[in-house]
C-alpha positions as CSV (number, residue, x, y, z in Angstrom):
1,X,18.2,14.8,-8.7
2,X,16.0,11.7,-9.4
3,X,16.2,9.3,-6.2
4,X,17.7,6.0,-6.5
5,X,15.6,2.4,-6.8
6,X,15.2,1.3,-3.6
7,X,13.2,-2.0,-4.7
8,X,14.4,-5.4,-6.4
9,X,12.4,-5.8,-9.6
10,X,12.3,-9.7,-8.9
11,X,10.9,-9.4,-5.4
12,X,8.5,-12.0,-5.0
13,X,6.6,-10.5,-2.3
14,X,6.1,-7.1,-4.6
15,X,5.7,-9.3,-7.1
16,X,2.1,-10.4,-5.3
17,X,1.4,-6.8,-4.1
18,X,1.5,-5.9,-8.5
19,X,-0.9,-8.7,-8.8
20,X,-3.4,-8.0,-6.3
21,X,-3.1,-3.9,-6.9
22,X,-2.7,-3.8,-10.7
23,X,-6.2,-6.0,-10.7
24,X,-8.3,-2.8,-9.3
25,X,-9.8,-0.8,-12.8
26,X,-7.8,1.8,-14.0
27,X,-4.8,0.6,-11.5
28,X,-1.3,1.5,-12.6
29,X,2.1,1.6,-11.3
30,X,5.1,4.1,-11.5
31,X,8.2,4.8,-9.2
32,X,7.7,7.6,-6.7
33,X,10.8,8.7,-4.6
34,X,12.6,5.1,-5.3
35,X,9.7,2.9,-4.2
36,X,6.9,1.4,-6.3
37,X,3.5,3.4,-5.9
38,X,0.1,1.9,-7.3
39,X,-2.4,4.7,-8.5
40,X,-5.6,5.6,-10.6
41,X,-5.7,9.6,-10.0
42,X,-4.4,9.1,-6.8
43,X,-1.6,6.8,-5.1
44,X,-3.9,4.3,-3.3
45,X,-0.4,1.9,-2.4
46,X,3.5,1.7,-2.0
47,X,5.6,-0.9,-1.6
48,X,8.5,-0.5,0.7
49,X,8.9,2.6,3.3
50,X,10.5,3.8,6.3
51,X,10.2,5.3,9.9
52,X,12.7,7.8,11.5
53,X,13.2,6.7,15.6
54,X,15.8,7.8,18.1
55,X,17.3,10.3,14.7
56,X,17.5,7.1,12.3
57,X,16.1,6.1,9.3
58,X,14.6,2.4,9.5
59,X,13.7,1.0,6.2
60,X,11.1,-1.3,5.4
61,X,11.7,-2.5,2.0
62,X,8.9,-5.2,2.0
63,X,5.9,-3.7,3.4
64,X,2.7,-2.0,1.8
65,X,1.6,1.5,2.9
66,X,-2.4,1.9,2.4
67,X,-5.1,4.8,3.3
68,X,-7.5,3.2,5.8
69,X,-10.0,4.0,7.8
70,X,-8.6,6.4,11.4
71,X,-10.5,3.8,13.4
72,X,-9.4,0.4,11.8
73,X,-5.5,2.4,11.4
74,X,-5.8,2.8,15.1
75,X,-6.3,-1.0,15.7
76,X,-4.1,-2.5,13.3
77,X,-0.9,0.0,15.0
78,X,-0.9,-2.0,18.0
79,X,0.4,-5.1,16.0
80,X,4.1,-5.4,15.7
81,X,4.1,-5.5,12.0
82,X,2.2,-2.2,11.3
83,X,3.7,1.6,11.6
84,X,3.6,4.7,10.7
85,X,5.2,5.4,7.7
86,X,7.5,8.6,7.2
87,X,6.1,11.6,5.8
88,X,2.6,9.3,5.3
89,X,2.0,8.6,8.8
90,X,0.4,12.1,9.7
91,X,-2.1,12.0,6.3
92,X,-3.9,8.6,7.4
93,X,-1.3,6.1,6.1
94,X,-0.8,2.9,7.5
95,X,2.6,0.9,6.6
96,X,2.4,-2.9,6.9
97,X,5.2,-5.4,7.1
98,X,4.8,-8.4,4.4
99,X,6.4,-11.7,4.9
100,X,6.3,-15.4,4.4
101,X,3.3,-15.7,7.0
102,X,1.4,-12.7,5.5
103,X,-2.5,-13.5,5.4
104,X,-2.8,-12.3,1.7
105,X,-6.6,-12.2,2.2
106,X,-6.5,-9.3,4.7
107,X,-3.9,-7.7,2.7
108,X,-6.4,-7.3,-0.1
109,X,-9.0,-6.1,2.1
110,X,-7.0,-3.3,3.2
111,X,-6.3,-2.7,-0.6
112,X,-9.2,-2.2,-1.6
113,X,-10.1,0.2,1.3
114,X,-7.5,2.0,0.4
115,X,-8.7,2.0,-3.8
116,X,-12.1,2.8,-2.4
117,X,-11.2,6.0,-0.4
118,X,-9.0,6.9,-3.9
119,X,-10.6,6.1,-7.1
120,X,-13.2,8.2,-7.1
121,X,-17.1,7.2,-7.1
122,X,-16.5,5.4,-11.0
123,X,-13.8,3.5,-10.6
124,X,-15.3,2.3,-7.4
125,X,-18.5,1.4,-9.5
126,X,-16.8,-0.4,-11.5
127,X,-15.0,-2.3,-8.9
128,X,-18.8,-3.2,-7.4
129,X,-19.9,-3.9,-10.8
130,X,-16.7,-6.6,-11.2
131,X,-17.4,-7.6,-7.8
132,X,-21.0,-8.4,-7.9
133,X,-20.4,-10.3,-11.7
134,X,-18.0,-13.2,-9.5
């Protein structure tokens, strides 16, 4: 049984998370388990997630889930707007609440963290390569 969308195509807010993600090389996008998941080999980003507390599910439909550092994770989990995703929590996954006040900069940063500890040593090349060319 397929699981159902959980997104709204014409989100604006996932609308900006497709723009910064899809820019990385080789970045894609396909539906994992209802939610939007950004990938090269490996899923590097969703886009909307949950946490179980007290034996209920809470949905976050607009926040970003990224692989960061255990150190900088660590950090960023004593802000109100960051938790551990379901099921992603335990392998290194950090989820991230977006909003109307979200500092879009920082949100890139921890994309590509995330890309980098992904993509493999080309892609990320590649990414240095575009990076150093601007």
């Amino acid at each position: 049984m397929a699981h159902p969308i959980m997104f709204d195509d014409d989100d604006p807010i996932l609308a900006r998370v497709r723009e910064l993600t899809l820019a990385f090389p080789d970045a894609a996008e396909k539906i994992s388990h209802g939610h939007p998941a950004f990938f090269t080999t490996k899923v590097f980003a969703y886009y909307g997630g949950s946490v179980k507390r007290d034996g209920e599910w809470i949905r976050h439909e607009h926040a970003l889930m990224v692989l960061i550092d255990p150190d900088e994770r660590e950090a960023m989990l004593e802000q109100d707007r960051c938790f551990l995703p379901a099921y992603l929590g335990p392998s290194g996954w950090l989820g991230v609440d977006l909003g109307a006040d979200t500092d879009w900069d920082e949100i890139a940063e921890l994309l590509d963290a995330s890309y980098r500890r992904t993509a493999g040593v080309r892609r990320v090349a590649a990414l240095d390569r575009r990076s150093a060319d601007v």
